[in-house]
N, C-alpha and C positions, 0 to 999 in steps of 0.2 A: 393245706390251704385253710381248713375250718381251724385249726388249730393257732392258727397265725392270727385269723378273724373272730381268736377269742369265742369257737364254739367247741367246746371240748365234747359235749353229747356227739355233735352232727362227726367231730371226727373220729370219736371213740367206734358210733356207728359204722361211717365208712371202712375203717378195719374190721369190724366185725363181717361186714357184708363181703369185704375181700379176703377173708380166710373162711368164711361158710363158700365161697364160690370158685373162689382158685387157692384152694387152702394147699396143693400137692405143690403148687409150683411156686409162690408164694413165701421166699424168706421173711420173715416179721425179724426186725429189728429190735431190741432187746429197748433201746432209746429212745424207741415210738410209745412203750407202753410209761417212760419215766414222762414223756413229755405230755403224756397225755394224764399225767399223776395217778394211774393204776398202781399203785407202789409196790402191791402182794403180786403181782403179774410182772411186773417186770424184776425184784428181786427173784422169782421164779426164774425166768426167763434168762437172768446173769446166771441162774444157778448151774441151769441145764445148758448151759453153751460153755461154762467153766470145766465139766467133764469134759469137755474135746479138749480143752486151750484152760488147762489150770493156771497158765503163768501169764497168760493175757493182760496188762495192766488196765486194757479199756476195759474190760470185762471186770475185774477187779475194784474200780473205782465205781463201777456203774454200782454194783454191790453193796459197795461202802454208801454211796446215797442214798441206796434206799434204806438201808438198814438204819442209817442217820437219820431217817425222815418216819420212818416206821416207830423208834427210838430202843430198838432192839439192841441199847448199850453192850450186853455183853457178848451177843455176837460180833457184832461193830469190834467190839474191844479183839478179842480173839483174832479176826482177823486181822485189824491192825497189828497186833504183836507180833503172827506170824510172818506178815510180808514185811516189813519195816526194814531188819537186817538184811535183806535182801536187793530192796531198790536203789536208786541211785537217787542223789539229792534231788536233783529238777521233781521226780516220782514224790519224793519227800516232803517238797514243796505244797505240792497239789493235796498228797494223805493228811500233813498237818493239823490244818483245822477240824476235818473228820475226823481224826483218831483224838483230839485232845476233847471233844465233844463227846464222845465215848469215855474215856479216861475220867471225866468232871462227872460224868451221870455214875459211874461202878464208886466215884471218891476215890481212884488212883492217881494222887496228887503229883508223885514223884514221875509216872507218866505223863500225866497233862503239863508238866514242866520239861520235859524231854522234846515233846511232841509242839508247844509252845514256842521252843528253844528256834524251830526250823522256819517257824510263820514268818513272811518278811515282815518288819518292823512297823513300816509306811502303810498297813493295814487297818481296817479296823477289824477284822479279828485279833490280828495280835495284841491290840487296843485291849478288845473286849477279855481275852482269856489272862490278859496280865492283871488286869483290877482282878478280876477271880481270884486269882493267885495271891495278889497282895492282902486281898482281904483275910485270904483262908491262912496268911502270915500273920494275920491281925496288922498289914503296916497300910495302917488307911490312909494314910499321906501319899503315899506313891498309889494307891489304889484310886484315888481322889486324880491324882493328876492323868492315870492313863484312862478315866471315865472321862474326863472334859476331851482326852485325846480321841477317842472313840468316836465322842459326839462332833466335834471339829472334821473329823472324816468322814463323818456320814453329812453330815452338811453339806459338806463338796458333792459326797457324792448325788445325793435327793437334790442341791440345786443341779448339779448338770443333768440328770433325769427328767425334773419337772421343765427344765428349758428347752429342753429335745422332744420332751412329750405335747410341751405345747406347740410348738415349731413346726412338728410332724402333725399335729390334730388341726391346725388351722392354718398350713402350711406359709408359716410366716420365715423369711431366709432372712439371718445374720449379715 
């Protein structure tokens, strides 16, 4: 609830206080500590529940987030390489933009085009990682055109945001 209400102190608290107090019985959620943006506690957290369940893919992603947000590229990177050949596209889907984000930070170009290749199109990551790419081709022309495409998609997106945001703050119905 504090967490929803935009208090991350008062919920970070509350888990504190329910693992000093019922910490035996007490499963913590590896996604409580992502949400509550403890990055180094919940990277922990995927770490130490990956020994039970090494092929977990929630577990595996959660990983990949934080280590994306940490900017621990070549961890990130590693383990993208190693789970990659293993999952199936939909999995692929989802690692994409994490792994090509990894791949751009090490400069493994010929990865970040592999990993780029999977992103759906209609994104604006795949927007954003293909100007990348064209640039790092020097072909600023197509880099030019997927920047305006980017921007055109995040427009969509910030206006259906800002009109839901306001909607819901002064509860005005369509």
């Amino acid at each position: 609830i504090n967490n929803k209400l935009h208090q991350p102190e008062a919920a970070a608290g509350v888990l504190e206080y329910a693992m000093k107090n019922h910490g035996a019985e007490l499963k913590v959620k590896e996604r409580w500590y992502e949400k509550l943006h403890k990055w180094d506690k919940a990277l922990a957290a995927y770490q130490q529940a990956r020994e039970q369940r090494p092929d977990d893919m929630e577990l595996i992603m959660g990983q990949m987030r934080c280590l994306e947000v940490l900017g621990e590229w070549g961890q990130l990177y590693q383990l993208s390489t190693e789970t990659w050949p293993a999952v199936d596209d939909s999995v692929k889907t989802k690692m994409a933009p994490i792994a090509a984000a990894a791949a751009w930070g090490l400069g493994h170009w010929e990865s970040m085009e592999e990993y780029t290749r999977v992103i759906p199109r209609a994104t604006t990551d795949s927007a954003f990682y293909q100007a990348i790419l064209s640039i790092h081709h020097s072909d600023f022309h197509a880099a030019q055109l997927f920047i305006d495409k980017a921007r055109d998609l995040l427009d969509t997106e910030l206006t259906a945001l800002a009109g839901e945001s306001y909607s819901r703050a002064y509860g005005v119905s369509k």
